[in-house]
C-alpha positions as CSV (number, residue, x, y, z in Angstrom):
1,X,18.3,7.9,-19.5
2,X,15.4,6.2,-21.4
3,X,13.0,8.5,-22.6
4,X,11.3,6.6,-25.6
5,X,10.1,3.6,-23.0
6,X,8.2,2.0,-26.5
7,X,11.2,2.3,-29.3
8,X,13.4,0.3,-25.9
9,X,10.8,-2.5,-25.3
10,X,10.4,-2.9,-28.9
11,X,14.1,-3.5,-29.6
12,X,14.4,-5.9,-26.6
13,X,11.2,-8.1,-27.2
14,X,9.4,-7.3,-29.9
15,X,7.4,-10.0,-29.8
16,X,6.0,-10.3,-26.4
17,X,2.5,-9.4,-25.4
18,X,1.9,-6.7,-23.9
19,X,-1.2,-4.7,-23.9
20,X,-4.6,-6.8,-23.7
21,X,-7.6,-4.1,-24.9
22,X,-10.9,-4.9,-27.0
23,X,-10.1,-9.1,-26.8
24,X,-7.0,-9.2,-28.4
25,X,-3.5,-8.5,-27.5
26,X,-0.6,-6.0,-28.6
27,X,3.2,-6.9,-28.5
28,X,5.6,-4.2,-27.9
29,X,6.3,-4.1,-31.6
30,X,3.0,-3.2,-32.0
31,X,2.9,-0.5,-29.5
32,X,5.9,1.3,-30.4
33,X,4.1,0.9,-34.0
34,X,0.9,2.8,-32.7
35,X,2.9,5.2,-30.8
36,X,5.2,6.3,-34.0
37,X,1.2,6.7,-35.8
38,X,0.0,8.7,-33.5
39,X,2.5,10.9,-33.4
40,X,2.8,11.2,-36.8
41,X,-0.5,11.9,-36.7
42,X,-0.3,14.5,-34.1
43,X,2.7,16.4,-36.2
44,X,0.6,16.3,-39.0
45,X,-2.1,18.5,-37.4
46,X,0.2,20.5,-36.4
47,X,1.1,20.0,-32.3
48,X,4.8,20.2,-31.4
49,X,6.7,19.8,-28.3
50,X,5.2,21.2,-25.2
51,X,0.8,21.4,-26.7
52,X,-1.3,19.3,-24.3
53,X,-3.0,16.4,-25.9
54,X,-6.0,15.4,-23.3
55,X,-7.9,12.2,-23.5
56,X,-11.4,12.0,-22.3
57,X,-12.1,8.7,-22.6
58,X,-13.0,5.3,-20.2
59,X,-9.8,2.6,-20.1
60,X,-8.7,2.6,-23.4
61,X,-5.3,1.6,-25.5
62,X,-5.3,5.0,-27.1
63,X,-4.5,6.0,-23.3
64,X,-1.2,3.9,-24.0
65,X,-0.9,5.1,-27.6
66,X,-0.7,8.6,-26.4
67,X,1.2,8.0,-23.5
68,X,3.6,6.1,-25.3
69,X,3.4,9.1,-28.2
70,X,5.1,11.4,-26.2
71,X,8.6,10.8,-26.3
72,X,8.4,10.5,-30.4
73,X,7.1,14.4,-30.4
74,X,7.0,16.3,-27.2
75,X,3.2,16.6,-26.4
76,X,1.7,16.1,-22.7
77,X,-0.6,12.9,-22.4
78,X,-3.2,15.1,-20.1
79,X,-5.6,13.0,-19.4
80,X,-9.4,14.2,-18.3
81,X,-11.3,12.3,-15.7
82,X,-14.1,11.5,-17.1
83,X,-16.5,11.3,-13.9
84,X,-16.9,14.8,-13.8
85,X,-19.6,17.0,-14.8
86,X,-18.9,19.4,-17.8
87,X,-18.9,22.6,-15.9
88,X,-15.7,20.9,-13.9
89,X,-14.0,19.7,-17.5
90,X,-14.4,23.4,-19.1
91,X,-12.4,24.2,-16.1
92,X,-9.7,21.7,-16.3
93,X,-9.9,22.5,-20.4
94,X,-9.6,26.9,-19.6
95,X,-6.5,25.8,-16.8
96,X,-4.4,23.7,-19.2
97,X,-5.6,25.3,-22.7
98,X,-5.6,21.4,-25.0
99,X,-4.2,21.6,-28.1
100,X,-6.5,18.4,-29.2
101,X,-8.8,16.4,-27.3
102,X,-9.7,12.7,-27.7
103,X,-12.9,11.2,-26.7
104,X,-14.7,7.9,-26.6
105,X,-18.4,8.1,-27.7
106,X,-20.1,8.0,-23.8
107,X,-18.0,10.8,-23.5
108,X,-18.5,12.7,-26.7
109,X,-21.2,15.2,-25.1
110,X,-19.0,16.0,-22.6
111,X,-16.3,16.7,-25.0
112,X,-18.2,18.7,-27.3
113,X,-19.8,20.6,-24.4
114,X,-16.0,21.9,-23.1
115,X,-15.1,22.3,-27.2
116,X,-17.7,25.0,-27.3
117,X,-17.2,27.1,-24.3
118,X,-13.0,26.7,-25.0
119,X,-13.0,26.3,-28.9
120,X,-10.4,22.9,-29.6
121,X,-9.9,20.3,-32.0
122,X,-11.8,17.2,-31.0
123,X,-10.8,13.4,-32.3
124,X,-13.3,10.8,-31.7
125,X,-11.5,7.4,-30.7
126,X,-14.2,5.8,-33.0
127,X,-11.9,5.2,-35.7
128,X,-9.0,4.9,-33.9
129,X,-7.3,2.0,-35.2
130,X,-8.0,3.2,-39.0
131,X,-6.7,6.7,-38.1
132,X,-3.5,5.2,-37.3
133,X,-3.3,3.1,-39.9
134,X,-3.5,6.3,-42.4
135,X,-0.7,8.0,-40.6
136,X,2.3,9.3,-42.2
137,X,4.2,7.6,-40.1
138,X,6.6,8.9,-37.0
139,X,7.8,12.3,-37.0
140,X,11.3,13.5,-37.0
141,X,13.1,12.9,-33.4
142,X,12.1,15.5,-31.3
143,X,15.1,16.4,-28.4
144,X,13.7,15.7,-25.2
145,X,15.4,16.1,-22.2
146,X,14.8,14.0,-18.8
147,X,12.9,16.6,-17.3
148,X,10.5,17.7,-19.8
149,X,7.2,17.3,-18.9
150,X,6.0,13.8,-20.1
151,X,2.4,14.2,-18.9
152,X,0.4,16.2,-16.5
153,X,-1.8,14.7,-13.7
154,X,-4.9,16.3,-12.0
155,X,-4.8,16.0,-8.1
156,X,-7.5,14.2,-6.3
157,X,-9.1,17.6,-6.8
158,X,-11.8,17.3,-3.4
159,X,-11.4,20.9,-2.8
160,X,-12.1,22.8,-5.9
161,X,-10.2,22.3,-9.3
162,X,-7.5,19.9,-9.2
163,X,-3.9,20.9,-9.6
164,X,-2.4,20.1,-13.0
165,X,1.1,17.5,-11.5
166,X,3.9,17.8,-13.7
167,X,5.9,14.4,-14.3
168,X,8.8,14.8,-16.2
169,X,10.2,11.8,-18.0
170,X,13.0,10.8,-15.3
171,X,10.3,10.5,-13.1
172,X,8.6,7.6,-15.3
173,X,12.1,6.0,-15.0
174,X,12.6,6.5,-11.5
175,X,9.2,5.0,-10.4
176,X,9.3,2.2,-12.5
177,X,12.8,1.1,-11.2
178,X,11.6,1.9,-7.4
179,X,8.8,-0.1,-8.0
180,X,10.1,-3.2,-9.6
181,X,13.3,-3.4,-7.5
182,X,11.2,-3.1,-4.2
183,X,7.8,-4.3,-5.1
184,X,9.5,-7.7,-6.8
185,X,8.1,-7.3,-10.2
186,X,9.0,-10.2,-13.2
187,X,8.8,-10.4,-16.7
188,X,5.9,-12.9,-16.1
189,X,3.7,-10.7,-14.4
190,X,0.5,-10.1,-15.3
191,X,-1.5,-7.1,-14.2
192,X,-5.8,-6.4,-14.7
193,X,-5.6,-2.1,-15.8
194,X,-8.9,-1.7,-13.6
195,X,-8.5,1.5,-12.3
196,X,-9.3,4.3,-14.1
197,X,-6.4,5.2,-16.6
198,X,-7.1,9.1,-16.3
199,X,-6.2,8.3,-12.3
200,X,-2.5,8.3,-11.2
201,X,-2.8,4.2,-10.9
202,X,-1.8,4.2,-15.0
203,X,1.5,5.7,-13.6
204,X,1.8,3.7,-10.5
205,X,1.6,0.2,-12.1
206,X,1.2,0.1,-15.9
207,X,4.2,2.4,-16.6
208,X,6.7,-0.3,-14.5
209,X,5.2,-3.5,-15.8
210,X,5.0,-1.8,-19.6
211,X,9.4,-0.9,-18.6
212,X,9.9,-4.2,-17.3
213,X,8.3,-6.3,-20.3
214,X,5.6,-7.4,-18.4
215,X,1.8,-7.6,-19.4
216,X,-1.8,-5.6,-18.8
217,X,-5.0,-6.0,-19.5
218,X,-7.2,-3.1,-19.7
219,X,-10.8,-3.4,-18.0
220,X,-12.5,-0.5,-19.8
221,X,-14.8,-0.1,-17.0
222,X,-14.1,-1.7,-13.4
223,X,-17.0,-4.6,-13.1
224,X,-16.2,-7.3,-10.1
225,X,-17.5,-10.1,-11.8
226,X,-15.7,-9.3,-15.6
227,X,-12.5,-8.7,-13.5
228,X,-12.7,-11.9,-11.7
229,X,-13.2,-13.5,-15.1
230,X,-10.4,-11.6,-16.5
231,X,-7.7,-13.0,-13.6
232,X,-9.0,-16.8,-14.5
233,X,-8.9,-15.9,-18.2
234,X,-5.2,-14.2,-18.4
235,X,-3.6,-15.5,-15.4
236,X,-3.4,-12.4,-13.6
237,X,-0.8,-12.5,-11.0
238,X,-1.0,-9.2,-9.2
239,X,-3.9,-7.3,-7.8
240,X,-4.0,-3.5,-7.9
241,X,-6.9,-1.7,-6.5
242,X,-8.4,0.9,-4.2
243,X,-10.3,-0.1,-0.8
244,X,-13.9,-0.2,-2.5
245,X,-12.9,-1.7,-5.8
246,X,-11.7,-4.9,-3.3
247,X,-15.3,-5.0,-1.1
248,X,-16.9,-5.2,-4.3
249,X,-14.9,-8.1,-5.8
250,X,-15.6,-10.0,-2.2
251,X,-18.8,-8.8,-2.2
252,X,-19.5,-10.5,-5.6
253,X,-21.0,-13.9,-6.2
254,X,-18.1,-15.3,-7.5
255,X,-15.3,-14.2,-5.6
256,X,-15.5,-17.7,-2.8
257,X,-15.3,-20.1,-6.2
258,X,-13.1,-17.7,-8.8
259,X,-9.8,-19.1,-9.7
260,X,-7.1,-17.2,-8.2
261,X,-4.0,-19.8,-7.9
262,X,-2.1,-17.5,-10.3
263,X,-2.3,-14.5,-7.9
264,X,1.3,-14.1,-6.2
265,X,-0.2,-11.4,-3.9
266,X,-2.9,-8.2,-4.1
267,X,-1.7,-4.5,-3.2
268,X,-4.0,-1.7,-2.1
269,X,-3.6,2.2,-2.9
270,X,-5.3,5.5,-1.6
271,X,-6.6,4.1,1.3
272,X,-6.1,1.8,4.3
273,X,-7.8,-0.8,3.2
274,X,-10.3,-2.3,6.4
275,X,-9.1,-5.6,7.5
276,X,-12.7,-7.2,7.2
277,X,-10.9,-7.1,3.1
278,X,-7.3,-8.3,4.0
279,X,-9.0,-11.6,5.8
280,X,-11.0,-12.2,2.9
281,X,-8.2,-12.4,0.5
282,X,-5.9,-14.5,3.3
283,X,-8.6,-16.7,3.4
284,X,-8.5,-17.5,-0.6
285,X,-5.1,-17.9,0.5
286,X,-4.1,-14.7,-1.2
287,X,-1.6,-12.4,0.8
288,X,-2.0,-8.8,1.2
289,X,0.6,-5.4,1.1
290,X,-0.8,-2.0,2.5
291,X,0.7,1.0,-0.5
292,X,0.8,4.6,-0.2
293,X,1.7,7.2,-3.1
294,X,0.5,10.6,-4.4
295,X,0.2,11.4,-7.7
296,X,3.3,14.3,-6.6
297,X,5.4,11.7,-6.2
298,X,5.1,9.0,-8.8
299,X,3.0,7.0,-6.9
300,X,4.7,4.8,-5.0
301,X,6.8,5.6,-2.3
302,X,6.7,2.3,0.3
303,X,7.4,-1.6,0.3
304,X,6.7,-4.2,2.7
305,X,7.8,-7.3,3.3
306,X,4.8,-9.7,2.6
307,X,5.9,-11.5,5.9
308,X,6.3,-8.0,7.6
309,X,3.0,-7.1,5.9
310,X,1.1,-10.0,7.3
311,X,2.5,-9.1,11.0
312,X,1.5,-5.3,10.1
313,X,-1.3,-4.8,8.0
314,X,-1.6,-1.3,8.9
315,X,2.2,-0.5,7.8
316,X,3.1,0.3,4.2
317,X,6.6,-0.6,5.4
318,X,9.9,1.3,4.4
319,X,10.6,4.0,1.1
320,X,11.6,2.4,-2.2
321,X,14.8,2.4,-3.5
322,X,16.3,6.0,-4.4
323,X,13.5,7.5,-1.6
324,X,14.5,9.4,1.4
325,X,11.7,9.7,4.2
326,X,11.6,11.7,7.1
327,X,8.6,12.6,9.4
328,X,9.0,16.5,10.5
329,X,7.4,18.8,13.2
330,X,5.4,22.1,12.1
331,X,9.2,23.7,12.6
332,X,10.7,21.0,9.8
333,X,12.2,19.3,12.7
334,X,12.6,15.1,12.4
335,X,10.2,13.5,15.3
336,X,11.5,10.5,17.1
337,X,9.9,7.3,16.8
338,X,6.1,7.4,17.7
339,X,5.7,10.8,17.3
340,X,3.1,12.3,14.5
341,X,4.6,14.7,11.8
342,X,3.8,15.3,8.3
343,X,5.6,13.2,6.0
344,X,8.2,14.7,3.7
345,X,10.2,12.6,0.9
346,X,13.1,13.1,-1.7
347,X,13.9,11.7,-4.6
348,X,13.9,10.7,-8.5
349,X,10.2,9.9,-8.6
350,X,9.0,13.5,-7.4
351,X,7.2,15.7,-9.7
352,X,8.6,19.0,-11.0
353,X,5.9,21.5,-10.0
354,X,2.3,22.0,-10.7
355,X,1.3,23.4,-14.0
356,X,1.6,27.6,-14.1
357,X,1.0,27.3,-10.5
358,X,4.3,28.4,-8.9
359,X,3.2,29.3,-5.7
360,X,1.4,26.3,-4.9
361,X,4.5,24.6,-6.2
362,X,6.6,26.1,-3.4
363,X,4.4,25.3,-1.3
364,X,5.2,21.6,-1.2
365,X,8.6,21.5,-2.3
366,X,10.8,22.9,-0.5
367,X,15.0,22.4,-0.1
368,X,14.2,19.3,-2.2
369,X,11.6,17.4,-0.2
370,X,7.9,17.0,-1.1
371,X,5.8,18.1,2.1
372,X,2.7,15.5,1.7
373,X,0.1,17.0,4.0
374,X,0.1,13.6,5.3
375,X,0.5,12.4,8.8
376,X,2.4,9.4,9.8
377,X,4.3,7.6,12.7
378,X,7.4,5.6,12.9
379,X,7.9,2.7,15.1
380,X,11.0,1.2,16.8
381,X,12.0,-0.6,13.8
382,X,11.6,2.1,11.3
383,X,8.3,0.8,10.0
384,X,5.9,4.1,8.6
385,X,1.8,4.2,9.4
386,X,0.1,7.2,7.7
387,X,-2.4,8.6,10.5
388,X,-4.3,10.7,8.1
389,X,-4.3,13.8,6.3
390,X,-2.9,17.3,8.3
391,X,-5.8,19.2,7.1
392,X,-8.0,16.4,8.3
393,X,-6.9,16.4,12.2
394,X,-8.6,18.5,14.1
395,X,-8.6,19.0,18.4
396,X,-11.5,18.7,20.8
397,X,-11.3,19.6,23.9
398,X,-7.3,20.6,23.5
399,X,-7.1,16.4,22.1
400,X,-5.2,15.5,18.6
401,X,-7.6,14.0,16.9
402,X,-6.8,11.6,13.7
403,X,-10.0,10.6,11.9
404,X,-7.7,7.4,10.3
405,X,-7.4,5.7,13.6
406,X,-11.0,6.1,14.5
407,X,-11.7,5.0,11.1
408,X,-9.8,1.6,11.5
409,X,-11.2,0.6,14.6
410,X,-14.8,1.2,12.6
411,X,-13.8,-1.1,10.0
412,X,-13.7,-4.3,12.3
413,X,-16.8,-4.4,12.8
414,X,-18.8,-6.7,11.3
415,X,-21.5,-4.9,10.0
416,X,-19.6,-1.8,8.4
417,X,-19.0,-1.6,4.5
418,X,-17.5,1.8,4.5
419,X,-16.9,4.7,6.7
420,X,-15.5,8.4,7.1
421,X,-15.1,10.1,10.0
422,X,-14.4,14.3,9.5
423,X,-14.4,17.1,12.3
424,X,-17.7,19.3,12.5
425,X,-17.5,22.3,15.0
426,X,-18.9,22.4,18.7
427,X,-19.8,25.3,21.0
428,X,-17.8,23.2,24.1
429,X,-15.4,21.3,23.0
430,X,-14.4,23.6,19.7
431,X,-14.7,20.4,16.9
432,X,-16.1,16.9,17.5
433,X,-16.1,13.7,15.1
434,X,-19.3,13.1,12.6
435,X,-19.0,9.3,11.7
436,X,-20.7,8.6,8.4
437,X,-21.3,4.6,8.0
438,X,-22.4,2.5,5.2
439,X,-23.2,-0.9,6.4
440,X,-23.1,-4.2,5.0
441,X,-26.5,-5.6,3.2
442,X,-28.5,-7.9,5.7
443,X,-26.3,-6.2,8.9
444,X,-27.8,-4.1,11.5
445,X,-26.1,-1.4,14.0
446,X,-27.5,1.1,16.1
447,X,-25.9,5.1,16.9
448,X,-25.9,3.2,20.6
449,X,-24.0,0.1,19.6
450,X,-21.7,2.1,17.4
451,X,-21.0,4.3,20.1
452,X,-20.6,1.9,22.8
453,X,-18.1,-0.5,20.2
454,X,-16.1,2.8,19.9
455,X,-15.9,3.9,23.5
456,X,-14.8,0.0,24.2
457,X,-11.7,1.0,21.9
458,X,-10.7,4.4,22.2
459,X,-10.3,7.6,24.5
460,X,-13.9,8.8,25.1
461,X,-12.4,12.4,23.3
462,X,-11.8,10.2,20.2
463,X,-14.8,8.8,19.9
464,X,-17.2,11.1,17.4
465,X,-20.3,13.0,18.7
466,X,-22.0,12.5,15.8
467,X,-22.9,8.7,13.8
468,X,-24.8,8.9,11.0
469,X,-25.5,5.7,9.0
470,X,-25.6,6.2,5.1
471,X,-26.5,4.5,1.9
472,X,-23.6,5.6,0.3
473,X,-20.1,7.6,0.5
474,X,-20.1,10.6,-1.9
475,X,-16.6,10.1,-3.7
476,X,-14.6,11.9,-6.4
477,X,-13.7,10.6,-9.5
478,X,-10.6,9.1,-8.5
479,X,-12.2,6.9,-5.4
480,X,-11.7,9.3,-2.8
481,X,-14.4,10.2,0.0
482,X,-15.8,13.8,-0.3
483,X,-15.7,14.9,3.1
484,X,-16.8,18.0,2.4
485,X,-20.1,16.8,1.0
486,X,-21.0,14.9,4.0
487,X,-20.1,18.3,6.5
488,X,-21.9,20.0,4.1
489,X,-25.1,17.4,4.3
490,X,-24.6,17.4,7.9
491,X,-24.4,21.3,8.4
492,X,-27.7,21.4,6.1
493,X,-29.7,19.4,8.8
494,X,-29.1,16.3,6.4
495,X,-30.7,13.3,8.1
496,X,-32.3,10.8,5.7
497,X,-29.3,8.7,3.5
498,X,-26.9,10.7,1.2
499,X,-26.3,9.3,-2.1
């Protein structure tokens, strides 16, 4: 099995670009070069097989130079999201314990806040490039075995500290195979790195295009208008975002006259993404997939048909290669076709277990299959729709409830941005829906209208008691909405905009 991705891609095309960062760009002989550094460098101090090396940083290529470090010593690329406030990274810093932390400058405070409450090494990426140049070169080969940990991922982390995700290196593998054989990857692909490399997304899409010879570019920060520029400029030819990254590119200026004849298709992640999106992408004549993942599981788990995708937009189609799927009752019984049940899924590309967190770990795997916490459906023709989350269904008046499907019918309308529906609780009916909207700039809706679009759509038991129009969606670091800050707003007699 490969394990050292960069010493492979280096002997089978040195030469061929590969990483695009600061303006210029690195061939794979040149990353497996910086990867041997650093990890000379990281012997040198002293770290060995097993020590955490986390990264603090915005999109950067010491993300790949650490990454790509691993399998020449051992360590475990940890990376920090960098959204978060210090108090939350001196927690993710006590639960993992860093050996060394790197930082970019707009994140030195940060790092040097956590350094003193949970005494570490710190390495500014300042002078990155002439740290690795003074290496003493790569370190003797360190065994490493398929399932040693490669790096460790922090859940989506909306209800208290994240959980530490343990990847081992025969996950990397299987997830980049899955993904290129059922996604349709080439050699010629070019990919923008616009998501945030601390996120899952660096394991989703860079890790199979970096196995498969392919390029990135790395957007250090995601700006609509430098990404656009960025796809004219390097030819990107697939798109890989989350829901709002994709209404701000159509929401910007240039989006109607930006050059986008090189992109073969755009996929989106973490989200359904509102079809008000897909139809502006069809109509730059620019087809659209649906994906689904979670950073347990590699990320990617589906593939669609474009075709099929184009007939089903709210599908993300049938599991990749080496992926089993089955959709189970409370009792871990399979549900026919049409039925709801949580999603469970086997194969190569699941994690090993959560960091030092065993119990949670047996939580969700069980017998071999990863239990989701998501809901889903099949229909007649095998096809899978995630409904929502399990945690995130709630019953009024004896009625299922699946904020998802109320959330899609909200998206077609015109004059809605973004929305979130959650469950509040009610003295009759036990828990009703609270809508939280963010409209579109120069659009207008009412509670009355919203309501009455809704009841024209859906079961009057569906349709949420309580509409609330916002300026923004609170969101976590990795994109996703905080529903807990909007009940909490709500529960605190919030009526003015959140933020």
């Amino acid at each position: 099995m490969i394990v050292d991705l960069a010493h492979k891609r280096a002997q089978l095309a040195p030469r061929r670009p590969a990483v695009r960062f600061d303006g210029r760009w690195h061939d794979y002989g040149e990353l497996d070069l910086r990867a041997g550094r650093l990890a000379g460098r990281l012997a040198e101090a002293g770290l060995a097989k097993g020590d955490r090396v986390a990264i603090l940083a915005h999109n950067h290529i010491a993300h790949i130079d650490l990454l790509l470090a691993t399998a020449k010593l051992g360590v475990i690329y940890t990376p920090f999201n960098h959204r978060l406030v210090e108090r939350e990274q001196a927690a993710l810093a006590a639960y993992v314990r860093p050996a060394l932390l790197l930082y970019d400058e707009p994140n030195g405070g940060k790092a040097r806040a956590v350094a003193s409450g949970h005494p570490m090494p710190l390495r500014s990426l300042t002078a990155h490039e002439e740290w690795l140049d003074s290496s003493p070169g790569p370190p003797s080969v360190t065994e490493l075995d398929p399932e040693d940990t490669q790096m460790i991922l922090f859940t989506g982390g909306t209800t208290g500290t994240p959980k530490g995700a343990m990847l081992p290196y025969r996950q990397g593998l299987c997830n980049a195979a899955n993904t290129v054989f059922s996604w349709g990857l080439r050699e010629d692909d070019c990919v923008i790195q616009a998501t945030p490399c601390f996120h899952a997304a660096l394991n989703a899409f860079t890790v199979p295009l970096l196995f498969l010879g392919a390029r990135v570019v790395l957007q250090e920060t995601f700006d609509p208008g430098e990404y656009l520029g960025l796809v004219e400029a390097q030819g990107a030819t697939v798109l890989f975002m989350v829901p709002t990254m994709y209404q701000m590119l159509i929401g910007h200026s240039a989006f109607s006259e930006a050059d986008l004849s090189t992109v073969r298709w755009a996929i989106s992640g973490g989200a359904p993404c509102p079809e008000p999106v897909r139809a502006a992408f069809d109509e730059r004549g620019i087809r659209f997939r649906q994906g689904y993942g979670l950073t347990e599981a590699g990320v990617n788990c589906f593939a669609i048909d474009l075709d099929d995708a184009a007939e089903n937009p709210l599908s993300v189609g049938h599991p990749i290669f080496d992926s089993e799927a089955v959709i189970r009752d409370s009792e871990g019984e399979p549900v026919p076709p049409g039925e709801v049940g949580e999603l469970t899924l086997r194969g190569g590309h699941l994690f090993s277990g959560y960091f030092e967190k065993p119990a949670a770990t047996a939580e969700v795997l069980r017998n071999g299959w990863l239990w989701t916490g998501d809901l889903a459906r099949q229909d007649d023709a095998g096809r899978f729709y995630l409904v929502g989350r399990r945690k995130e269904m709630f019953i009024s008046g004896g009625e299922n409830v699946f904020p998802a499907e109320i959330e899609n019918v909200l998206y077609s309308h015109p004059a809605v941005s973004e929305c979130t529906v959650l469950a509040v609780s009610d003295d009759r009916w036990g828990e009703v829906g609270l809508a939280a909207i963010v409209l579109r700039q120069q659009h207008r809706l009412s509670t009355e209208e919203a309501e009455a679009f809704l009841r024209s759509r859906l079961a009057g038991y569906k349709v949420p008691k309580h509409i609330h129009f916002l300026e923004a969606l609170p969101k976590s670091g990795a994109g996703k909405i905080l529903k807990q800050e909007i009940a909490r707003w709500f529960l605190e007699g919030g009526q003015s905009a959140a933020s």
